[in-house]
C-alpha positions as CSV (number, residue, x, y, z in Angstrom):
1,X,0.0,0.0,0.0
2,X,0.7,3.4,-0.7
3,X,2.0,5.8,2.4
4,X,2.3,9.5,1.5
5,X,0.0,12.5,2.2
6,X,-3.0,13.6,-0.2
7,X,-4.4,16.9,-1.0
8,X,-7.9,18.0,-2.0
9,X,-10.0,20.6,-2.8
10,X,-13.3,20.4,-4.9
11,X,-13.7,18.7,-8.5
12,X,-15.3,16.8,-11.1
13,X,-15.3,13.4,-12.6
14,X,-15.2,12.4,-15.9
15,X,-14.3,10.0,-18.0
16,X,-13.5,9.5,-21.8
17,X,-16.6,11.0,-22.7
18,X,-18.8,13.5,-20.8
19,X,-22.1,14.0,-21.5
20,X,-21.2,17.8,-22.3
21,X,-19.4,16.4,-24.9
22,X,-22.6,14.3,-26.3
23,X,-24.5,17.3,-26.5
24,X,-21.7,19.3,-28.9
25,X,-21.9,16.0,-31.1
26,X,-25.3,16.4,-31.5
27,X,-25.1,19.9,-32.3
28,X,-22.6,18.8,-34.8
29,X,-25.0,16.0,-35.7
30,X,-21.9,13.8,-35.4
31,X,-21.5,10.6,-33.6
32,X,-20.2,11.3,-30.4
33,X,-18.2,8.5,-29.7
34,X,-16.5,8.9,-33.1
35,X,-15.9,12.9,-32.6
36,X,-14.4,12.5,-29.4
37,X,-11.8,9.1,-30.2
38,X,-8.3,10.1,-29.9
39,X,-5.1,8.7,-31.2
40,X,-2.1,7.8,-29.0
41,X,0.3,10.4,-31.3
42,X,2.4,10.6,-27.8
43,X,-0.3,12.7,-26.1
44,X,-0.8,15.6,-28.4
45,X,-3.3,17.4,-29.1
46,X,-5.1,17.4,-32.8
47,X,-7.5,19.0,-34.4
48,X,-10.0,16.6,-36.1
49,X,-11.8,17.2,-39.8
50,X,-14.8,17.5,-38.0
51,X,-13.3,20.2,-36.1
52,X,-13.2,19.6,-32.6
53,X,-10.2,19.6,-30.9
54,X,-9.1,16.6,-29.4
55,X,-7.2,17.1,-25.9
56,X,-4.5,14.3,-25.1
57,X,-5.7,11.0,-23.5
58,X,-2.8,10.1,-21.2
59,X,0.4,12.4,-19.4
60,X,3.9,12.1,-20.9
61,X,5.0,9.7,-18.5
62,X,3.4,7.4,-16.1
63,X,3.3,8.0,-12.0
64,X,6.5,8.0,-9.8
65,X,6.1,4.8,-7.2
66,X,5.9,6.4,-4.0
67,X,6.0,2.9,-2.0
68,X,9.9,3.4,-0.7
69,X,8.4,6.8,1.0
70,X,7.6,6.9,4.6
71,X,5.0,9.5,4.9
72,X,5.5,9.2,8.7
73,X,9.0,10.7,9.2
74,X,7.6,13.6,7.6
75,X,4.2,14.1,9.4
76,X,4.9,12.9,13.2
77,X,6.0,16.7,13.3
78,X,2.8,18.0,12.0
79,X,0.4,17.0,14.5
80,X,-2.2,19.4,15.0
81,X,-0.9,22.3,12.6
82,X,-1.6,23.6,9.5
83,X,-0.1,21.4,6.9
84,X,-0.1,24.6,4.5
85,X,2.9,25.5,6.5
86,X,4.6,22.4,6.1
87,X,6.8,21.8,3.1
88,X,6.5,18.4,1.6
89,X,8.4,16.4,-0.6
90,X,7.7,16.1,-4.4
91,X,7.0,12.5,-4.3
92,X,3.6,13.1,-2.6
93,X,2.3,15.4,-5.4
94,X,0.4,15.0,-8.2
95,X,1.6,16.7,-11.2
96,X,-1.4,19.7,-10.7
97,X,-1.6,23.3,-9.4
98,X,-4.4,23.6,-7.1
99,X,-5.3,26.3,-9.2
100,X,-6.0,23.2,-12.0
101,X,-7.6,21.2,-9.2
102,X,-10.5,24.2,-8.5
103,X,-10.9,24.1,-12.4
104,X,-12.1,20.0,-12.4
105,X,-15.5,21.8,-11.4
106,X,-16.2,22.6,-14.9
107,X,-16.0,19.0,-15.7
108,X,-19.8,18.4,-15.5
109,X,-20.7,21.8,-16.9
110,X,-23.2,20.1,-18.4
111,X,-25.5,20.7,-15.1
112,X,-24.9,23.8,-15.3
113,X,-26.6,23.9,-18.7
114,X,-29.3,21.6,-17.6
115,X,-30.4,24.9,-15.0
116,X,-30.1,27.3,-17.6
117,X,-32.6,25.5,-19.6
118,X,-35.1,24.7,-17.2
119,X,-38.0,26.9,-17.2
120,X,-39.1,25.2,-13.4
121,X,-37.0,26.5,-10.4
122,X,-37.7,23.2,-8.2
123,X,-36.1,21.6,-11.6
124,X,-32.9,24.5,-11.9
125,X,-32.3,23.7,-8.0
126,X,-31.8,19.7,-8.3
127,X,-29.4,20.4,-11.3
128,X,-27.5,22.8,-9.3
129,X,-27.8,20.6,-6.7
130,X,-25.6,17.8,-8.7
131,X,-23.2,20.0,-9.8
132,X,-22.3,20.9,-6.5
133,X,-22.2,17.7,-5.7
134,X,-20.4,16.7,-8.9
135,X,-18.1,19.3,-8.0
136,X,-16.1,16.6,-5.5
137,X,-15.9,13.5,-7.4
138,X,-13.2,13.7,-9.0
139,X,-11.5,13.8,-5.6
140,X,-12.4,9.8,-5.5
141,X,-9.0,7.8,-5.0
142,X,-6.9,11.0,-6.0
143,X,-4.2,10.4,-3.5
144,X,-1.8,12.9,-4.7
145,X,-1.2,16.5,-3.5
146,X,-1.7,19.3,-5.8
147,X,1.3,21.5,-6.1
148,X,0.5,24.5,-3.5
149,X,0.1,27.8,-6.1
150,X,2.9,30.3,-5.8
151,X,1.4,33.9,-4.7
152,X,0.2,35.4,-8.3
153,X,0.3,31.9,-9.7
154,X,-2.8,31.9,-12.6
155,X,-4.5,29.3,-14.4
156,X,-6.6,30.0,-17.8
157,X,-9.1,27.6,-19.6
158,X,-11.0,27.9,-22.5
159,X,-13.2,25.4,-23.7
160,X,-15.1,26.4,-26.5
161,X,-16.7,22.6,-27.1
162,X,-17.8,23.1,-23.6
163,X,-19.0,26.2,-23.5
164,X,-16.8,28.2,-21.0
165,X,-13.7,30.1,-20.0
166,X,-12.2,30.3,-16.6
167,X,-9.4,32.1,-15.0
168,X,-8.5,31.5,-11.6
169,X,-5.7,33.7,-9.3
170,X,-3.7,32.5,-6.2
171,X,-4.5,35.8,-4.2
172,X,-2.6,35.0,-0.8
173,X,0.2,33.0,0.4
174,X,-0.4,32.7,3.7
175,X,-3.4,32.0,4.4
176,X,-3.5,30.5,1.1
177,X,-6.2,32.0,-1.2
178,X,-7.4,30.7,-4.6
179,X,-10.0,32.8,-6.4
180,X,-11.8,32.1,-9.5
181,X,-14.1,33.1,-12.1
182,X,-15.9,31.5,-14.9
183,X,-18.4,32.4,-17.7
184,X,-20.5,31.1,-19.8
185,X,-19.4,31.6,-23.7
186,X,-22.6,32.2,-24.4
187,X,-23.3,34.4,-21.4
188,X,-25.5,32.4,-19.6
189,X,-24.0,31.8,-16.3
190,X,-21.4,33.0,-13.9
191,X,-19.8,30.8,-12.2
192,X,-16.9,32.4,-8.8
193,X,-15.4,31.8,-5.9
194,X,-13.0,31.8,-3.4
195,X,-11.5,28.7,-1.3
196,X,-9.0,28.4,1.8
197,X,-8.2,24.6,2.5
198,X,-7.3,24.7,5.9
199,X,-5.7,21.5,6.3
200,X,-5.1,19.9,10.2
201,X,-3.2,16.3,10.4
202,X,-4.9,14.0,13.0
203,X,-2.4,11.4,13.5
204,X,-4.1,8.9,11.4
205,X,-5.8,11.4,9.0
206,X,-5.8,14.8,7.4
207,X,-8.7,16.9,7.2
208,X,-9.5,19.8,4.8
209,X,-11.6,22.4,5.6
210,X,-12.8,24.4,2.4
211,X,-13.3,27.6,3.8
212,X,-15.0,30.0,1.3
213,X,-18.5,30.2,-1.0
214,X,-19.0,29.3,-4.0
215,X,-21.6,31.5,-6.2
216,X,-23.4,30.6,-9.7
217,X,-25.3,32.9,-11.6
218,X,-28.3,31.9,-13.9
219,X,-28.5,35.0,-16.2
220,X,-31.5,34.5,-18.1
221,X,-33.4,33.4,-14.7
222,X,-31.8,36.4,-12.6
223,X,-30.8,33.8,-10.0
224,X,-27.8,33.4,-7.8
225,X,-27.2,30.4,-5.9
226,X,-24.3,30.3,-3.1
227,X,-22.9,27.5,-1.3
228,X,-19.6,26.0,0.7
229,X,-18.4,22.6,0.3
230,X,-18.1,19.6,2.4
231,X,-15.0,18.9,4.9
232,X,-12.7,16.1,3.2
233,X,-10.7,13.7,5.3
234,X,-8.0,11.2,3.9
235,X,-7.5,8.3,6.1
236,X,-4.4,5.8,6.9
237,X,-1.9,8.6,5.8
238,X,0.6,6.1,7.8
239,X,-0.5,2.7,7.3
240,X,-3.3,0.8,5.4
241,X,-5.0,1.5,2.0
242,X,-5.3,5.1,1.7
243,X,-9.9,6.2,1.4
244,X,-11.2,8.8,1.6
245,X,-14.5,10.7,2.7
246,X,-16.5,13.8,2.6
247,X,-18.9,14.7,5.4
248,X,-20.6,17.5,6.9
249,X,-23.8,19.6,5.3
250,X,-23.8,21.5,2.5
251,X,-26.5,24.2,2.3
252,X,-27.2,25.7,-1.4
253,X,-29.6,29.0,-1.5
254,X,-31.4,30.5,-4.1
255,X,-31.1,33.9,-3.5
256,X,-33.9,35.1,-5.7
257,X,-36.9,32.5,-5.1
258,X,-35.9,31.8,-1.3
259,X,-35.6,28.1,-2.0
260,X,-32.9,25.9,0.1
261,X,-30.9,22.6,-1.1
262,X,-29.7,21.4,2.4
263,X,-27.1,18.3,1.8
264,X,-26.1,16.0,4.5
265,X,-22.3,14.2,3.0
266,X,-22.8,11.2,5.7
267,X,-19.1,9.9,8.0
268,X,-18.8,6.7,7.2
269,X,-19.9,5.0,10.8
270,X,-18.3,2.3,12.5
271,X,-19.3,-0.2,9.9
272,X,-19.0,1.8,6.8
273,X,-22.3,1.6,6.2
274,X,-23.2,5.9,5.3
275,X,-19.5,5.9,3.5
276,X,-19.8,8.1,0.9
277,X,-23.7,8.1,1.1
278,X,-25.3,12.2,0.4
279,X,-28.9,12.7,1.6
280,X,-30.6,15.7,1.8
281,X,-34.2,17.6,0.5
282,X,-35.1,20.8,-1.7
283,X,-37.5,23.4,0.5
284,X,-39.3,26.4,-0.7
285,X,-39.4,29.9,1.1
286,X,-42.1,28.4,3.9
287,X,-40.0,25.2,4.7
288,X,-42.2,23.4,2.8
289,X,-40.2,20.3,1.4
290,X,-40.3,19.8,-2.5
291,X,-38.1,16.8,-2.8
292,X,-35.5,14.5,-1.6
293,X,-31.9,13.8,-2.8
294,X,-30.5,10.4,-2.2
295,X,-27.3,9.2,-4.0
296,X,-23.3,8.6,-3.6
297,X,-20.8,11.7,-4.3
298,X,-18.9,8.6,-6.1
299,X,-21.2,7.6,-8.1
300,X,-24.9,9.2,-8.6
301,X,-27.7,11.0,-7.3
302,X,-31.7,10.6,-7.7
303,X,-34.3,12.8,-6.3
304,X,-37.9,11.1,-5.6
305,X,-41.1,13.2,-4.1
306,X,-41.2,13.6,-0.2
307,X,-44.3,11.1,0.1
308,X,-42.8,8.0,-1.8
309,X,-39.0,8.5,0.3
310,X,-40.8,8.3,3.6
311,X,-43.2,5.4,2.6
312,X,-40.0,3.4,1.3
313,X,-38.3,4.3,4.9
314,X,-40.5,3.1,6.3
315,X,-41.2,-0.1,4.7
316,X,-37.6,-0.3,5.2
317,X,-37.3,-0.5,8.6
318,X,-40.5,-3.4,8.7
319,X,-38.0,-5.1,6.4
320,X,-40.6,-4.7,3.4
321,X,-40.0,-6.0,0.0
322,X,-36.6,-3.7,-0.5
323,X,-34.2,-5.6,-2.3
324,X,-31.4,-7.1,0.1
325,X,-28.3,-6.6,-0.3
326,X,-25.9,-9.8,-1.6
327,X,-23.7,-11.0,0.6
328,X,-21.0,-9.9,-1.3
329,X,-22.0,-6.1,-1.3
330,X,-22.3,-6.3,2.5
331,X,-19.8,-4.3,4.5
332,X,-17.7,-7.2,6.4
333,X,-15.2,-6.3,9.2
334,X,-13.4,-8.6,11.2
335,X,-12.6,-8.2,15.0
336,X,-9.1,-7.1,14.2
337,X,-10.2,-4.3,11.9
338,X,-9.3,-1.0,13.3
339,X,-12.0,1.4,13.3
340,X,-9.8,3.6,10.7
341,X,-9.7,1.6,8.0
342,X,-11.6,1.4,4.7
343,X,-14.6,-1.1,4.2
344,X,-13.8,-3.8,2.0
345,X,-16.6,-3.7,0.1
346,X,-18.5,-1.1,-0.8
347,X,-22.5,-1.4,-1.2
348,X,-24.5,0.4,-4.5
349,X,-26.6,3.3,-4.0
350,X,-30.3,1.4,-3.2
351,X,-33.1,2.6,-5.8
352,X,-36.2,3.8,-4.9
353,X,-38.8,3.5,-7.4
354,X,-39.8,6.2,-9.0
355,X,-36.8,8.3,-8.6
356,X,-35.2,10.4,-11.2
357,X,-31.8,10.6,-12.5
358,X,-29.8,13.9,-11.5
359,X,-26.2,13.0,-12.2
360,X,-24.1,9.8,-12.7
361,X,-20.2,10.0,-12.4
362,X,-18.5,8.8,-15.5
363,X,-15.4,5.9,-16.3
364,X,-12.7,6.8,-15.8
365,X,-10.0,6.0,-18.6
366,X,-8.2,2.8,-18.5
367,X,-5.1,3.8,-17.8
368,X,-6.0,5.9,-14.9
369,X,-4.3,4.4,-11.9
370,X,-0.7,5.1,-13.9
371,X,-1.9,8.7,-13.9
372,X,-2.4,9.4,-10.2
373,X,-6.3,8.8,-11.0
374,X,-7.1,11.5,-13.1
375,X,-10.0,11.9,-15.2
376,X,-9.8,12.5,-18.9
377,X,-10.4,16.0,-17.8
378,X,-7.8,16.1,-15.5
379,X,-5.3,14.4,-17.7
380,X,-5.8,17.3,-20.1
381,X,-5.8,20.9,-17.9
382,X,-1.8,20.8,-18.0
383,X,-1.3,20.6,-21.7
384,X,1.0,22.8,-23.5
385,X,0.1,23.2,-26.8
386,X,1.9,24.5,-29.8
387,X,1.7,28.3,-29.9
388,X,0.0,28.6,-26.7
389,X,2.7,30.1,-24.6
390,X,2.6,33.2,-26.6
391,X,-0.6,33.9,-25.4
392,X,-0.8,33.0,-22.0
393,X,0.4,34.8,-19.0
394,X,3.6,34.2,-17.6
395,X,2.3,33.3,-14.3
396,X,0.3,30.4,-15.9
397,X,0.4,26.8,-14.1
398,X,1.4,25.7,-17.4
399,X,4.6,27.3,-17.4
400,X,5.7,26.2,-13.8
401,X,8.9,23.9,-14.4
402,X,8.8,21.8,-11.3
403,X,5.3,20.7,-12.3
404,X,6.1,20.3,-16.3
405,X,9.5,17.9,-15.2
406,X,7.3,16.4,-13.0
407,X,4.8,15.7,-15.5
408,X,7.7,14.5,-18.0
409,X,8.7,11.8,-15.2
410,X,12.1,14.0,-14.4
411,X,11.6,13.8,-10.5
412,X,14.7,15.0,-9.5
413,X,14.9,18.1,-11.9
414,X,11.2,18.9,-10.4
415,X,12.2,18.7,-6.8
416,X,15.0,21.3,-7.3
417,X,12.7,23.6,-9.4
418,X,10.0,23.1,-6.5
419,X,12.8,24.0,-4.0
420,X,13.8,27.1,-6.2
421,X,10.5,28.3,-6.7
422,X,10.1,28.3,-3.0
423,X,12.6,30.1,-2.1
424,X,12.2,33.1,-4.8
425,X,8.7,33.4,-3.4
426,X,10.6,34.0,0.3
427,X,13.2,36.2,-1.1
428,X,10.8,38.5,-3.0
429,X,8.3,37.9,0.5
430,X,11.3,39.8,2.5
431,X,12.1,41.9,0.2
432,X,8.3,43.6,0.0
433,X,8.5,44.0,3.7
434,X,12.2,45.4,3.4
435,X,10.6,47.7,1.7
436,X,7.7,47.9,3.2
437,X,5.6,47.2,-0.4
438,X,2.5,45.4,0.1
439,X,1.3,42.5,-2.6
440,X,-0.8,43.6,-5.3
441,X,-3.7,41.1,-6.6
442,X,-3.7,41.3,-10.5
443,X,-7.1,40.0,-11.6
444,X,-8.8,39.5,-8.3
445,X,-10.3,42.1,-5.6
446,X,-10.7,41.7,-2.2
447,X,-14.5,42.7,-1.7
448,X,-18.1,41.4,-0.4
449,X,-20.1,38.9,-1.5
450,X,-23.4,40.7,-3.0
451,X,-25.5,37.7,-1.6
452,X,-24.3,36.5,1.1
453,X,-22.8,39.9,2.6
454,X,-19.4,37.9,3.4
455,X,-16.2,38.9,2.8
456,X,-15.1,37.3,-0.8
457,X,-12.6,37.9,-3.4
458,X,-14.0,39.3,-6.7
459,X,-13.1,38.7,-10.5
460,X,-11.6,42.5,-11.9
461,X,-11.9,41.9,-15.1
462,X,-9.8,42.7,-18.2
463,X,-7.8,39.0,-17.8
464,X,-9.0,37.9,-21.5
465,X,-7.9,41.4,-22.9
466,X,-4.4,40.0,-22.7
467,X,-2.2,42.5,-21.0
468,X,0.1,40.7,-19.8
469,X,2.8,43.7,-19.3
470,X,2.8,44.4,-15.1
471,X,2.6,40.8,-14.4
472,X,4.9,39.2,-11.5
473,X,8.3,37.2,-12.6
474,X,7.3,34.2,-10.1
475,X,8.7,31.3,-12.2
């Protein structure tokens, strides 16, 4: 088993094919599986007759082995603080800026397009609903840290098959502050946000906190919905198959109509029976309950009517005619079993008739496991393509070397560029307060959230204009 530390934040899963991607085929009237196959030409990107662009399908070179690494020599020192503090070696990364990590929410855009098009607000707030819980998928057996952004660090994507662009800004170092901002192409949504992982080590687990809301925008409906997201604990950092969970409540609000999503991300219990389990219900203004949300953050999510949920409950706990579980999907534990570790087995989310589909997490590709788990999306936010560092910023994730070597499978040249990055952000750090020079946010504001009233970091503007000229020499 692996033993090495894991980071998070909040993302998407995917797999070779989204369901965005269906709907661009059939715009195209294409067949989907045919416009989105790709061709092993060593990763690179090509554009196809048919016109879409086809993003590479596996990274440069396949994961470092991190099993000769003893996490614990590392962490017995961290005990209670803030691991955000803590410098950690290479070997427990994944080859990602954080910055890239907060993008992996786009991955089910497809949601988002589902709320834009419903004329029903009880139907706009169970989209919404899925892509916020979409929005953590993708975390789902990612055991690798992302890189921690340097202060000014940037990330841009554009995906015009999918419909957006997004530009996100490491705004402070310490505590560390990602903001980010994303639009719809055909200016129908807004999509921003601000997150602070505060990240504690337990001795047997590390828990991130994801301070900060999140805030979409339906244009054409004049709705705003705002939300945070759940806590995120990784378990047997020292010994034992790494799992992890999400728990805690997420509460989303429509601003405009009053209405409230209020999920419940379930702990895993003693027997692992709730891991990874999301329940929750959709309430108007009056409290009056419009539907409930049952499902698995790994791997779908249904809504069904107040009425039938309870009536299945409770035939439930009669032990009615609900379909028992096979032996082999049952969670078994031995005596010897610590508490800590990860159920065997893990049980399918039980149907209940009459439900409706809200979201379904996709394959992910084949070769996954050699890629530190990434989705096809994920495999793709930390291309380079030809011609493409002319245009983007030079603070661009893109162009961070210890990530790129990393990437390549050149560990050592990427731990000495991760070490020399480092210390040119302290150097310039102490020189600012030499000189007594505060930092300057370039795309970002420091401002208040116009629906929540809390304090939140705000998109400027002016990023896609291109003018790159005062931007900070981080790399």
């Amino acid at each position: 088993p692996h033993r090495f530390y894991t980071g998070f934040d909040s993302d998407n899963s995917s797999g070779d094919f989204s369901e965005a991607n269906h709907k661009v085929a059939e715009m195209l009237d294409l067949d989907p599986h045919q416009s989105n196959r790709t061709g092993e030409h060593n990763g690179e990107t090509e554009i196809q007759e048919n016109g879409i662009k086809r993003h590479r399908t596996s990274l440069p070179a396949p994961m470092f082995s991190r099993s000769d690494f003893s996490v614990w020599s590392i962490l017995k020192k961290c005990i209670g603080l803030e691991l955000s503090k803590i410098t950690m070696p290479i070997v427990f990364n994944e080859p990602l800026s954080f910055l890239q990590r907060i993008t992996e929410y786009m991955e089910h855009i497809y949601l988002i397009n589902k709320a834009c098009s419903h004329a029903d607000p009880l139907e706009r707030m169970q989209a919404v609903a899925a892509f916020a819980v979409s929005a953590v998928a993708s975390q789902w057996e990612r055991t690798g840290k992302p890189f921690n952004p340097l202060l000014g660090e940037t990330y841009e994507l554009t995906r015009e098959d999918l419909g957006f662009r997004f530009i996100s800004e490491q705004v402070s170092h310490h505590p560390p502050i990602s903001a980010f901002y994303s639009e719809g192409l055909n200016k129908d949504f807004i999509f921003h946000g601000s997150i602070y992982p505060k990240l504690k080590f337990w001795g047997k687990s590390i828990e991130a906190e994801p301070r900060g809301t999140i805030t979409l925008e339906l244009l054409k409906h004049n709705e705003a919905y705002t939300w945070t997201n759940p806590t995120c604990c990784v378990h047997n950092v020292i010994i034992g198959k790494l799992w992890l969970e999400q728990y805690g409540t997420v509460e989303i609000v429509n601003h405009s109509t009053g209405d409230k999503c209020v999920l419940n991300f379930k702990p895993c219990g003693l027997f692992g029976k709730e891991l990874h389990r999301v329940e929750g219900y959709i309430q108007d203004k009056n409290r009056k309950k419009l539907c409930v949300i049952y499902g698995k953050w790994t791997e779908c999510l249904w809504c069904t009517d107040p009425t039938t949920y309870e009536t299945y409950k409770k035939n439930e706990k009669r032990g009615g005619e609900q379909k028992k579980l096979k032996p082999s999907e049952d969670v078994i534990k031995s005596e010897n079993d610590e508490a800590d570790d990860m159920p065997e087995v893990q049980d399918t989310v039980q149907f209940i008739p009459g439900s409706k589909l809200l979201w379904r997490i996709n394959c992910r590709p084949p070769n996954s496991s050699q890629m530190y788990n990434f989705t096809s999306f994920a495999v793709s936010l930390n291309e380079l393509e030809k011609g493409m560092e002319a245009i983007l910023a030079p603070t661009d994730c893109r162009l961070r070397p210890d990530i790129r070597n990393m990437e390549n499978g050149n560990m050592d040249v990427a731990s000495k560029e991760k070490e020399r990055l480092e210390e040119k952000q302290r150097a310039a750090r102490k020189e600012r307060a030499k000189d007594e020079v505060e930092w300057q946010t370039r795309w970002f504001h420091q401002g208040t959230n116009p629906y929540t009233g809390t304090s939140d970091w705000l998109y400027s503007g002016g990023y896609f204009d291109r003018n790159f000229s005062d931007c900070p020499d981080i790399y």
